[in-house]
MDAnalysis code that builds the backbone (N, CA, C; Angstrom):
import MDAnalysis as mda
import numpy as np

u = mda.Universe.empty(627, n_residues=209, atom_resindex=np.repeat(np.arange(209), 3), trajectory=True)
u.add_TopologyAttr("name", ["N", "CA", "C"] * 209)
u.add_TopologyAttr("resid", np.arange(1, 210))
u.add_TopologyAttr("resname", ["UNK", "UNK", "UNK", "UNK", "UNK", "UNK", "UNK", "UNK", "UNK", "UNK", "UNK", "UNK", "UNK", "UNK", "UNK", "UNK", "UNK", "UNK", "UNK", "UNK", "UNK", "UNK", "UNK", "UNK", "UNK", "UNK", "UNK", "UNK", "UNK", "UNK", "UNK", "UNK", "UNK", "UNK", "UNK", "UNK", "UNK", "UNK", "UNK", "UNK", "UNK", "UNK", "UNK", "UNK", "UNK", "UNK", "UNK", "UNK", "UNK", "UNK", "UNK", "UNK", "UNK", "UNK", "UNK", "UNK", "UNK", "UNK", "UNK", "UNK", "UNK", "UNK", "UNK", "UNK", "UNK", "UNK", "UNK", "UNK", "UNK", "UNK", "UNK", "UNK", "UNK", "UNK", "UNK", "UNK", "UNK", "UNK", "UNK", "UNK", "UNK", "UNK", "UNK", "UNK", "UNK", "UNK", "UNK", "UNK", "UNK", "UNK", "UNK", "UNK", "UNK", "UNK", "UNK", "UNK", "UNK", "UNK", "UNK", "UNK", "UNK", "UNK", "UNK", "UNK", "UNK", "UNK", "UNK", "UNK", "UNK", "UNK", "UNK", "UNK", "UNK", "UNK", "UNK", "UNK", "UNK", "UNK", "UNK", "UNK", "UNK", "UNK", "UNK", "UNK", "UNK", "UNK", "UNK", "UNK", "UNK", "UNK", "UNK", "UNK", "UNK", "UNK", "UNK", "UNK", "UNK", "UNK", "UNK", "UNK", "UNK", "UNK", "UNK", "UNK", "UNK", "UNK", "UNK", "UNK", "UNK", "UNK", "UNK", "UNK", "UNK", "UNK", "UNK", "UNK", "UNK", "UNK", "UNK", "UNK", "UNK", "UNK", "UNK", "UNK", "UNK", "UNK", "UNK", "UNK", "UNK", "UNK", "UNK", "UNK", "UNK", "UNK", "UNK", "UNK", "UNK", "UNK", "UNK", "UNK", "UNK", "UNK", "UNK", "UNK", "UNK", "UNK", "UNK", "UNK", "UNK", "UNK", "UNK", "UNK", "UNK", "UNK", "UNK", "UNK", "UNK", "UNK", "UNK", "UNK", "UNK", "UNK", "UNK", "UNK", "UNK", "UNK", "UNK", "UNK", "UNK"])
u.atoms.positions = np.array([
    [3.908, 19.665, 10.402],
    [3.483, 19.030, 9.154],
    [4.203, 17.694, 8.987],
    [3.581, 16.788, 8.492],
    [4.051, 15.377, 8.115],
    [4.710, 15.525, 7.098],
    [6.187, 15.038, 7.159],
    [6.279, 14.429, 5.959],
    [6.425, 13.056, 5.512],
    [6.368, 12.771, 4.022],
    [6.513, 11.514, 3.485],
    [7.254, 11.571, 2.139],
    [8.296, 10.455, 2.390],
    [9.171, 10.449, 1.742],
    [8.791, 9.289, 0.818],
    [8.029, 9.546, -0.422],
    [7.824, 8.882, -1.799],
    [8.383, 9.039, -2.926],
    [8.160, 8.096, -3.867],
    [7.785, 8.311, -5.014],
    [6.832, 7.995, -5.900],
    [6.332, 8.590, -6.901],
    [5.103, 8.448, -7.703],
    [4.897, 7.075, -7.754],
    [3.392, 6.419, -7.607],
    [3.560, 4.776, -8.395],
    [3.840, 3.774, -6.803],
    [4.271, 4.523, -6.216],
    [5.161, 3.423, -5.700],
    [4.178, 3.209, -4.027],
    [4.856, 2.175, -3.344],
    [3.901, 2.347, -1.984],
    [3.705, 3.398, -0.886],
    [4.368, 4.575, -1.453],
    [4.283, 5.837, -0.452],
    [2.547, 6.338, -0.826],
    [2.042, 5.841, -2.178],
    [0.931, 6.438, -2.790],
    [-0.178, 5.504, -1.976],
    [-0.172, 4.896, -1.266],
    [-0.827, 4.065, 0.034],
    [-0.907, 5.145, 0.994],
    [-0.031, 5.506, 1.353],
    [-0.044, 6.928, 2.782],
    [-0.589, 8.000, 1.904],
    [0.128, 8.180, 0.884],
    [-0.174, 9.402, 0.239],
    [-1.949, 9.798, 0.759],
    [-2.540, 8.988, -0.084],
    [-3.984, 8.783, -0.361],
    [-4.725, 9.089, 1.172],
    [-4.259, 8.436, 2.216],
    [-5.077, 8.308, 3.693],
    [-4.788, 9.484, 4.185],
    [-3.567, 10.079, 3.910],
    [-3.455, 11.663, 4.552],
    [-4.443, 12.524, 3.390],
    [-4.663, 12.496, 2.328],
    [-5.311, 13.156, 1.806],
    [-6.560, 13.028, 2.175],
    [-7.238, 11.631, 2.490],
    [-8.344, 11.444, 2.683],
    [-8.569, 12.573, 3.830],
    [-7.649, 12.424, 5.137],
    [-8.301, 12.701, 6.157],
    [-8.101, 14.307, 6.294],
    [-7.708, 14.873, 5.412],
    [-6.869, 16.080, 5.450],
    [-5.717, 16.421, 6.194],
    [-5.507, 15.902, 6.257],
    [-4.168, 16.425, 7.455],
    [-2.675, 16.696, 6.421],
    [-2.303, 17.577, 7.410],
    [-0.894, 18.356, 6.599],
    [0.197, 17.941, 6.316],
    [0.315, 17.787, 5.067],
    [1.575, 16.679, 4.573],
    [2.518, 17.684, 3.287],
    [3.745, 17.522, 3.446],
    [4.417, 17.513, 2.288],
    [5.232, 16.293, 1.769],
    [5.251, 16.314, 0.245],
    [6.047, 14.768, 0.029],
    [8.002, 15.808, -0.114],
    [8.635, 14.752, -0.211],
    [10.027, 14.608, -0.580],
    [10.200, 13.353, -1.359],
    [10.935, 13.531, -2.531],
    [11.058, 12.374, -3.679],
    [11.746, 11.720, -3.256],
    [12.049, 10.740, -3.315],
    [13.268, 9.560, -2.642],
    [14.265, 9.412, -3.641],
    [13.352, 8.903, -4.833],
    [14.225, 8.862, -6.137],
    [14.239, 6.956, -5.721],
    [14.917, 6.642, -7.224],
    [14.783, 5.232, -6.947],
    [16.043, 4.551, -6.077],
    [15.773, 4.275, -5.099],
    [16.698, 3.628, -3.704],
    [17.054, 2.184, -3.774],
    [16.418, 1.676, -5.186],
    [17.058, 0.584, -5.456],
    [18.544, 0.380, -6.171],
    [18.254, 1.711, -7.359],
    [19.261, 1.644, -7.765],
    [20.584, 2.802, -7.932],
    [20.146, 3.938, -7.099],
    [20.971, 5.060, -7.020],
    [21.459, 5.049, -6.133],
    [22.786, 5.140, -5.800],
    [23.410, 5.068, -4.255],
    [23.246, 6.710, -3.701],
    [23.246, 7.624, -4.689],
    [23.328, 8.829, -3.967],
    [21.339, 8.863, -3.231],
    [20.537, 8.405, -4.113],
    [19.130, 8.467, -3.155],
    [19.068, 7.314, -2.184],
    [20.102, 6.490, -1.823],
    [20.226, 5.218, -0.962],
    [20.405, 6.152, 0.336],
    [21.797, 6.611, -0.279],
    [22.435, 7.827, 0.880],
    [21.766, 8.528, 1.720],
    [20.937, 9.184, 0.691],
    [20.367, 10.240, 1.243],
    [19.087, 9.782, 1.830],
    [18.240, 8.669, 1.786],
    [17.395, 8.377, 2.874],
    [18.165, 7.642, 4.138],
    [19.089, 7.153, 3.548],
    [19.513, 6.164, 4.339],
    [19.642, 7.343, 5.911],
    [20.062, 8.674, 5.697],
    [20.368, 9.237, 6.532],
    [18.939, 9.167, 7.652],
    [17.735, 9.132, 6.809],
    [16.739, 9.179, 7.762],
    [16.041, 7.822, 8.308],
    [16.295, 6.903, 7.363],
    [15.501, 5.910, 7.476],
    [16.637, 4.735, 6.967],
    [17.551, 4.781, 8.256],
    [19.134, 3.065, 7.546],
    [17.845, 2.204, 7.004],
    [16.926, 1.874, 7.121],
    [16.390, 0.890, 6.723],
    [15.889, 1.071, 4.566],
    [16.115, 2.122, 4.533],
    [16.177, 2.869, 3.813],
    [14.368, 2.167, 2.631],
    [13.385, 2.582, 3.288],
    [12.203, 2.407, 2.915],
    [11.568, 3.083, 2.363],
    [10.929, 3.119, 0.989],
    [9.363, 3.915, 0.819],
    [8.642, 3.348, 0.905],
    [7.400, 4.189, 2.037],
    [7.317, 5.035, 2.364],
    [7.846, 5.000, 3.620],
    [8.757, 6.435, 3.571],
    [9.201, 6.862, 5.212],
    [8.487, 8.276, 5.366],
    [7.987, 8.234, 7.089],
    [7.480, 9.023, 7.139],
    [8.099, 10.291, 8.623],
    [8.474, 10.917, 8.159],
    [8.708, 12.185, 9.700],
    [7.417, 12.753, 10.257],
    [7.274, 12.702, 11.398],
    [6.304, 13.036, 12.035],
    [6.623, 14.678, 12.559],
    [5.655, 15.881, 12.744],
    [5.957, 16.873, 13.069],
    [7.053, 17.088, 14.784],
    [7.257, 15.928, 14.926],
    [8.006, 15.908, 16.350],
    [9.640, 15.542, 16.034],
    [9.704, 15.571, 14.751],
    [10.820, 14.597, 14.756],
    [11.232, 13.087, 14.215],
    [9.733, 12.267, 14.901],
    [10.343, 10.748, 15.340],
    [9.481, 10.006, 13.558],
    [10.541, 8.980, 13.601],
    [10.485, 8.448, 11.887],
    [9.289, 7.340, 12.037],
    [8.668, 7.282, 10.999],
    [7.720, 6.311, 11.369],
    [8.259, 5.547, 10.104],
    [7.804, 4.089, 9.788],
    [8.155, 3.120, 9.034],
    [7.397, 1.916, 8.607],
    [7.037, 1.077, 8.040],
    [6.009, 0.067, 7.761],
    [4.427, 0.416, 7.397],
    [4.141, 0.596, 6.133],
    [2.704, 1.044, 5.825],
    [1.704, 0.701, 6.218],
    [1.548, -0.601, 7.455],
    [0.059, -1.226, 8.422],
    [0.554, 0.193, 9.745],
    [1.258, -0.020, 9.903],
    [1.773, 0.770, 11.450],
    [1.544, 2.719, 11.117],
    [1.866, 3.223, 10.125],
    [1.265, 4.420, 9.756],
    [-0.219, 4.358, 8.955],
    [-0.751, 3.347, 8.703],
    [-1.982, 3.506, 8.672],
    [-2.533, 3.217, 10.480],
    [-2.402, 2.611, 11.313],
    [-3.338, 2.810, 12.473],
    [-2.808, 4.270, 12.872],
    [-1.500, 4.931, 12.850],
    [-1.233, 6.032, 13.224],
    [-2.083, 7.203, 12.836],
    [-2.394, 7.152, 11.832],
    [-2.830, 8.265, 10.563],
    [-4.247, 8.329, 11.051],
    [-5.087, 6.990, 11.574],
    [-6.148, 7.236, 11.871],
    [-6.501, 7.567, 13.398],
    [-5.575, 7.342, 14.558],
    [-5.324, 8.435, 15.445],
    [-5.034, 9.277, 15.393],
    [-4.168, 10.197, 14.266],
    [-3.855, 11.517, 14.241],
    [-5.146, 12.225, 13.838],
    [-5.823, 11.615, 12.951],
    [-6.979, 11.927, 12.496],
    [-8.031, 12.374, 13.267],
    [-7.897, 10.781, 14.467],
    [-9.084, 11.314, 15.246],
    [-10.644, 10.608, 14.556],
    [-10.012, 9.832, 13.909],
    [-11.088, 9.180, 12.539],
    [-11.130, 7.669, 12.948],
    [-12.401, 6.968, 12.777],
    [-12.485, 5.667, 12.625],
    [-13.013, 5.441, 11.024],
    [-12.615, 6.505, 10.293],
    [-13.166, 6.164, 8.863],
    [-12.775, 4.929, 8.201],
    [-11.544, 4.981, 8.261],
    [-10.546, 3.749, 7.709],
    [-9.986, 2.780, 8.544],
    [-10.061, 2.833, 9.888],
    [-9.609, 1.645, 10.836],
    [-10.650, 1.985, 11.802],
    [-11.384, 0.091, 11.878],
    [-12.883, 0.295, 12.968],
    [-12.110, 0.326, 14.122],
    [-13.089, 0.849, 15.193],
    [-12.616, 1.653, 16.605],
    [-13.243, 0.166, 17.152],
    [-12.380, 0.066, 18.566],
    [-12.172, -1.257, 19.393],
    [-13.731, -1.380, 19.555],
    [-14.090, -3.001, 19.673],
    [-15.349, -3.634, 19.290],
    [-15.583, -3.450, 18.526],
    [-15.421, -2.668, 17.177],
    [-16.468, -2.987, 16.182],
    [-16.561, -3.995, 15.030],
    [-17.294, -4.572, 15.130],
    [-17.581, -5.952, 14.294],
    [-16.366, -6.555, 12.935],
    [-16.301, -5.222, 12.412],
    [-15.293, -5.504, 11.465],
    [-13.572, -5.450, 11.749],
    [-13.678, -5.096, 13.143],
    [-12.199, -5.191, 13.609],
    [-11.427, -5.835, 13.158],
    [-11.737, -7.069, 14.187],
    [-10.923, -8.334, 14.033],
    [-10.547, -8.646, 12.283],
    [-11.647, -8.959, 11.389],
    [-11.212, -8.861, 9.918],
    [-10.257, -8.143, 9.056],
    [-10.388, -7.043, 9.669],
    [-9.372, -5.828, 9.716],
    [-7.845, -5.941, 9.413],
    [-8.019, -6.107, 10.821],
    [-6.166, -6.674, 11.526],
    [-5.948, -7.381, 10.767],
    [-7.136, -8.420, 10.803],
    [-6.187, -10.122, 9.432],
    [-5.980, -9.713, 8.183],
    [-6.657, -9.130, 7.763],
    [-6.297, -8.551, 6.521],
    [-5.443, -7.579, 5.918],
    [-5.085, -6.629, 6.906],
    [-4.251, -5.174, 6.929],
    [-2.735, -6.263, 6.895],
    [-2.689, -7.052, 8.132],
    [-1.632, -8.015, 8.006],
    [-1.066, -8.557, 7.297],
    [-2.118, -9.385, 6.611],
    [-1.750, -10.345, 5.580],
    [-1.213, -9.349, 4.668],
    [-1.857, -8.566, 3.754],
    [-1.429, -7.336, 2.705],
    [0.323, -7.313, 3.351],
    [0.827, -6.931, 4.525],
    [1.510, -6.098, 4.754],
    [2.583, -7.111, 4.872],
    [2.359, -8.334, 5.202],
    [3.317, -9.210, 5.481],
    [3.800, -10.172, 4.554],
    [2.199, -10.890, 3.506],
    [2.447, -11.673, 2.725],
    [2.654, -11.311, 0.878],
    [1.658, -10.254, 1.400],
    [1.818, -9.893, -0.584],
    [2.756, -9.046, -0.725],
    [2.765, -8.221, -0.381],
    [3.629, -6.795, 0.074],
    [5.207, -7.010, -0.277],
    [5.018, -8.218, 0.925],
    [6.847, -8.630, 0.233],
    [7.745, -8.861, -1.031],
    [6.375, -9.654, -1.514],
    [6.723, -10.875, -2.962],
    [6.851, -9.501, -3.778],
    [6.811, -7.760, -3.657],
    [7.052, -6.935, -4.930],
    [9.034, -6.306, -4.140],
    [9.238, -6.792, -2.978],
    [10.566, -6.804, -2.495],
    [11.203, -7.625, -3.395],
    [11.277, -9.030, -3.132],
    [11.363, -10.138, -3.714],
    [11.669, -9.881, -5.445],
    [10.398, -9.441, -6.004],
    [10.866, -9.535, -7.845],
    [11.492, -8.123, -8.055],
    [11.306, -7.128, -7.212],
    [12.104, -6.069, -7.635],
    [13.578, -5.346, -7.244],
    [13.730, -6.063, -6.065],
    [15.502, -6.027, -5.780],
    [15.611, -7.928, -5.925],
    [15.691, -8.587, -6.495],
    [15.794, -10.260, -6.356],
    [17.314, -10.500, -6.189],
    [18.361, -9.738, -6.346],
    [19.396, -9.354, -6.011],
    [19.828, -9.787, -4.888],
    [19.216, -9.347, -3.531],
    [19.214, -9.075, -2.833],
    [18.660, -10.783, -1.984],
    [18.177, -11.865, -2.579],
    [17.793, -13.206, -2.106],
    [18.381, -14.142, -3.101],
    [18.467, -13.584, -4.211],
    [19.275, -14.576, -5.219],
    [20.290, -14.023, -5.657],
    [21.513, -15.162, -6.406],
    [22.339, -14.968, -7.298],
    [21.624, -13.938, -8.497],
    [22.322, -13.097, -8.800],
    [22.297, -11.927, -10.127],
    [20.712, -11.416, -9.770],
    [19.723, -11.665, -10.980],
    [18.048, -11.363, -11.193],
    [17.435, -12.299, -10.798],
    [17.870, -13.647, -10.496],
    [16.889, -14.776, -10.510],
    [16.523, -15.103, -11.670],
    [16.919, -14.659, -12.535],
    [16.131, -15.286, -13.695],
    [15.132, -15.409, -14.226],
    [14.675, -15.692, -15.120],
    [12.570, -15.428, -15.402],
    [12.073, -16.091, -14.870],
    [12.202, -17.618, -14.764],
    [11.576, -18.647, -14.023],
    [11.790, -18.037, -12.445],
    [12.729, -17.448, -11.685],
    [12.176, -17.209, -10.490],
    [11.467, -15.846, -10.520],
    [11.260, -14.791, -11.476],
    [10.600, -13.686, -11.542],
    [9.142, -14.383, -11.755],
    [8.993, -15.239, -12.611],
    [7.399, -15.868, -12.845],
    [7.025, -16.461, -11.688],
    [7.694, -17.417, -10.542],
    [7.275, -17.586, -10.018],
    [6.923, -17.202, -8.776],
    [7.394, -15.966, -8.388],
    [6.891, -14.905, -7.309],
    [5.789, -14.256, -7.549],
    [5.339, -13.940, -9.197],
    [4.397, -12.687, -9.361],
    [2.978, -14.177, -9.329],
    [3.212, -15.375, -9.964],
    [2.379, -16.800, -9.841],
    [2.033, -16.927, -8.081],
    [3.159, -16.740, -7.734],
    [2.771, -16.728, -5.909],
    [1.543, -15.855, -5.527],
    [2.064, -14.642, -5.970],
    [1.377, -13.440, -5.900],
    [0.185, -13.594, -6.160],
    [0.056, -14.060, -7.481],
    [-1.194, -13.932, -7.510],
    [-2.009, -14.930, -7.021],
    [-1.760, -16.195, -6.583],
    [-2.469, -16.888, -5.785],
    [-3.078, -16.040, -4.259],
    [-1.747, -15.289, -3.611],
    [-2.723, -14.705, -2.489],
    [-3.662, -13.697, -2.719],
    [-3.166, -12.854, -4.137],
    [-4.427, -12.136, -4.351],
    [-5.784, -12.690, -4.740],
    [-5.923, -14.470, -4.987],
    [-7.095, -15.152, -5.435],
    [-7.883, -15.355, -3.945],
    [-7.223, -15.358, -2.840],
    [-7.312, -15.689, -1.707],
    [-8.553, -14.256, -0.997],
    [-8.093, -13.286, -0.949],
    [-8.748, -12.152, -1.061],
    [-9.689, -11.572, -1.655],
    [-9.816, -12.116, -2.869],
    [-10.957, -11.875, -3.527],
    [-11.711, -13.077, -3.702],
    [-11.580, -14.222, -2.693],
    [-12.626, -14.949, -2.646],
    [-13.111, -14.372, -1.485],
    [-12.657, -13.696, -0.571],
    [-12.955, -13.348, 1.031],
    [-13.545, -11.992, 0.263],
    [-13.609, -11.354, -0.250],
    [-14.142, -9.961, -0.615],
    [-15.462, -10.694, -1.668],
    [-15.418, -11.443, -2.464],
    [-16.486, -11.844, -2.599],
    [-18.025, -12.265, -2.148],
    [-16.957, -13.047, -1.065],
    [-18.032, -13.206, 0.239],
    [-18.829, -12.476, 0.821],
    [-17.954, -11.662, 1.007],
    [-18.916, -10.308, 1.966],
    [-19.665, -9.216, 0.957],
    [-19.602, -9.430, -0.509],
    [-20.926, -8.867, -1.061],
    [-20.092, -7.636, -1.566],
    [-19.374, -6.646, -1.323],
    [-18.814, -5.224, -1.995],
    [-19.384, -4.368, -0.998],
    [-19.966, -2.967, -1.953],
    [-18.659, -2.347, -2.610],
    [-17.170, -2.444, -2.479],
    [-16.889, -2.880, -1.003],
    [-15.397, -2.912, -0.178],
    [-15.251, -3.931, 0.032],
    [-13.416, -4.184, 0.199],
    [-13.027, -5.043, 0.867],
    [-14.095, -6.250, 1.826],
    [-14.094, -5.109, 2.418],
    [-15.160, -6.120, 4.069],
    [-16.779, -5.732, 3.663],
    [-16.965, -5.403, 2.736],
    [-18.459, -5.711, 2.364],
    [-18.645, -3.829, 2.202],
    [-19.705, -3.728, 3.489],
    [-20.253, -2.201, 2.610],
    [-19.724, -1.343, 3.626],
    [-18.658, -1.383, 4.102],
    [-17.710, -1.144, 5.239],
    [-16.333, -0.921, 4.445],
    [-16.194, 0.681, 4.293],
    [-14.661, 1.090, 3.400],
    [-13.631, 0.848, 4.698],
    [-12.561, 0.374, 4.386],
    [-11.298, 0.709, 5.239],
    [-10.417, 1.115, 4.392],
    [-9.126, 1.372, 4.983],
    [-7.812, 1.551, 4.813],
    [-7.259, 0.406, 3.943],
    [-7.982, -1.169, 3.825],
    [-7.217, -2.118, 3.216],
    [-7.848, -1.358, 1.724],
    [-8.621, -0.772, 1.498],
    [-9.207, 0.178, -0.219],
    [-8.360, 0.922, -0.520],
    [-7.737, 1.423, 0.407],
    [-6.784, 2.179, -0.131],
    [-5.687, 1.455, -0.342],
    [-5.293, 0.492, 0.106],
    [-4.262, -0.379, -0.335],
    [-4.498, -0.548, -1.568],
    [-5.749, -1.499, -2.052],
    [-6.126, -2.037, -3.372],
    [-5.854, -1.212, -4.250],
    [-6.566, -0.121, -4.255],
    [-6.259, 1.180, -5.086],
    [-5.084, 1.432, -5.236],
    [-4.267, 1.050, -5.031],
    [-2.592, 1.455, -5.872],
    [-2.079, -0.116, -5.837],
    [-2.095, -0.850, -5.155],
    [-1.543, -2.143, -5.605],
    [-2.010, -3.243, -6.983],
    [-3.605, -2.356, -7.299],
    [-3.727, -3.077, -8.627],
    [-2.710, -2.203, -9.679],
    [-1.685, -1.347, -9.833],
    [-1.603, -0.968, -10.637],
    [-0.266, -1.648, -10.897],
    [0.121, -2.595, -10.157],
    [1.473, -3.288, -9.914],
    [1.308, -4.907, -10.541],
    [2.292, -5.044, -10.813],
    [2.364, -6.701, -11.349],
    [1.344, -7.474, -10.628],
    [0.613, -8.438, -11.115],
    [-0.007, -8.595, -12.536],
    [-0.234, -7.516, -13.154],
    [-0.457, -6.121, -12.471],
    [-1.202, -5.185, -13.318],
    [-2.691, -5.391, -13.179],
    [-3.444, -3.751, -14.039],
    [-4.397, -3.565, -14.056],
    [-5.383, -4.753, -15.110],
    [-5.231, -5.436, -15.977],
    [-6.405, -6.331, -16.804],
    [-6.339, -7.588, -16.454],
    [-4.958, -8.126, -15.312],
    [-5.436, -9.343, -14.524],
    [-6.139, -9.129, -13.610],
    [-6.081, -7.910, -12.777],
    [-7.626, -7.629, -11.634],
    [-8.833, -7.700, -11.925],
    [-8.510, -6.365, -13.463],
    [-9.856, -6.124, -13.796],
    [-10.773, -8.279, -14.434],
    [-9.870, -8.863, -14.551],
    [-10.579, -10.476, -15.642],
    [-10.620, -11.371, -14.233],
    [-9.797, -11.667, -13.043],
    [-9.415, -12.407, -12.084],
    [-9.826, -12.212, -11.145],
    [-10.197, -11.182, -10.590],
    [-10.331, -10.660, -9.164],
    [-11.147, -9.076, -9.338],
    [-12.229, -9.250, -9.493],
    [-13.320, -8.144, -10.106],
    [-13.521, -7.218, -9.068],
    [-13.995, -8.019, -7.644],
    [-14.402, -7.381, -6.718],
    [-13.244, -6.881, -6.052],
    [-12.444, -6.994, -6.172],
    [-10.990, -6.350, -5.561],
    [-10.752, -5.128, -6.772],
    [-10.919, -5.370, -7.679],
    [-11.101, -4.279, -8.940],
    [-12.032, -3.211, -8.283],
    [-13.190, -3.613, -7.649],
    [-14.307, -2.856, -7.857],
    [-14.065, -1.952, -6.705],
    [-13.273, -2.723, -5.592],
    [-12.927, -2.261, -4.741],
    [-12.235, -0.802, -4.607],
    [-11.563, -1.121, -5.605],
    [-10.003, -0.402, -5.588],
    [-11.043, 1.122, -6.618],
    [-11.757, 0.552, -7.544],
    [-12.136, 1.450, -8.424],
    [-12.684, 2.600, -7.570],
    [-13.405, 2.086, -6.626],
    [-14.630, 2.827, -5.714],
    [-13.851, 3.874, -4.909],
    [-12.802, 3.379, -4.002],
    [-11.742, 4.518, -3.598],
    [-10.838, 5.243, -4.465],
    [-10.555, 5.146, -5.642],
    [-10.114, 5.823, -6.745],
    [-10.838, 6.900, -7.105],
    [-12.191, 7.143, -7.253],
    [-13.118, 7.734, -7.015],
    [-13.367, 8.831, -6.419],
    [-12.817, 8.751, -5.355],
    [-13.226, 9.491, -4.122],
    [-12.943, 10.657, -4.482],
    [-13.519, 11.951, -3.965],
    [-13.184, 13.593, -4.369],
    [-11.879, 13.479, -3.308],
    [-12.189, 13.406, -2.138],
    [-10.673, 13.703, -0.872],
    [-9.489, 13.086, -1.693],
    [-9.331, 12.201, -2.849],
    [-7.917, 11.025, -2.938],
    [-7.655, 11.868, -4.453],
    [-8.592, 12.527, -5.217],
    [-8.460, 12.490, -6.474],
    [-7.271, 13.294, -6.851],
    [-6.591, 13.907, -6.315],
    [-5.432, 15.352, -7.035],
    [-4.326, 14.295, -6.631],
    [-4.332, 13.382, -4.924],
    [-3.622, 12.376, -5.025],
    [-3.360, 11.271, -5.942],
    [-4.300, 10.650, -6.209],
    [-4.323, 9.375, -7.200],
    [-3.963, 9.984, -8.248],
    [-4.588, 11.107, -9.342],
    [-3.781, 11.348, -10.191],
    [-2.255, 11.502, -10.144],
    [-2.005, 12.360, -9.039],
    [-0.267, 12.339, -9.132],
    [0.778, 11.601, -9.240],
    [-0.114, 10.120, -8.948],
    [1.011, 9.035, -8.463],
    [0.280, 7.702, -9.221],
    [-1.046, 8.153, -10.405],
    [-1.033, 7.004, -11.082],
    [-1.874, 7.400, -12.486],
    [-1.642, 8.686, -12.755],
    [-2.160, 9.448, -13.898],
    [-3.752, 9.436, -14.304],
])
């Protein structure tokens, strides 16, 4: 059995969701907040020094880490091209750029305003808290002009991936849910549509009410 080491809300509810989708056998373990408790620092730290949610143990033992890299995993364990297209298929390449970008460029900037500690003197201050989530949301304008493009329901048009399940818990994060829903509709609509789903639903409630 897999486990995954989350907490509610937070980006473990990204894995959460894709193991539910595909069924496969998972239990969670709470992390607790690892930003600011040294005893839940500790205690992942033992599994994961990098000390990340989501961390994931694989039934063998070996730790997996970074939420693009256990999503292509999840869909080999699966055995599924539901959520990541299988080599040649048209929407591949879009895929990768996009799974990427999420994982590399936006992804960070909630590192950034929520340990800021950790790149700046003290909090950074409001002016540098405003201007990360202002960053932010420029690349999320970026995305939902590219999801525009391609028409809906999804991300990549009428083609669900794994980046839906991203959407689906990252709108619930700074800006928050009524700058998606006024700014970025089709990324809303996106996210709404895999929210939806019967396979995600006992998940999504747990980890976003």
């Amino acid at each position: 059995m897999i486990q995954l080491y989350e907490n509610p809300g937070w980006g473990s509810a990204i894995v959460e969701l894709q193991l539910a989708f595909y069924g496969l056998p998972y239990s969670l373990i709470t992390a607790g907040n690892v930003h600011q408790d040294p005893i839940a620092r500790a205690a992942l730290g033992r599994v994961n020094p990098l000390i990340q949610v989501p961390t994931m143990v694989l039934p063998n033992g070996e730790v997996m880490t970074e939420s693009a890299a256990m999503t292509l995993l999840l869909a080999d364990l699966a055995k599924s091209d539901a959520l990541v297209p299988r080599a040649r298929a048209k929407d591949r390449a879009a895929f990768f750029r996009w799974l990427i970008f999420l994982v590399a460029s936006i992804y960070p900037s909630f590192v950034y305003s929520d340990a800021p500690e950790r790149f700046v003197p003290g909090n950074g201050g409001e002016t540098y808290q405003l201007n990360v989530i202002e960053h932010r949301k420029s690349m999320w304008k970026v995305m939902e002009a590219e999801c525009a493009r391609r028409g809906g329901p999804f991300f990549l048009g009428k083609r669900m991936t794994a980046i839906d399940f991203f959407l689906a818990c990252m709108v619930h994060w700074r800006p928050r849910e009524d700058w998606f829903k006024a700014e970025t509709p089709n990324l809303w609509r996106a996210a709404e549509t895999v929210s939806a789903l019967p396979q995600v639903a006992a998940a999504y409630k747990r980890n976003f009410g």
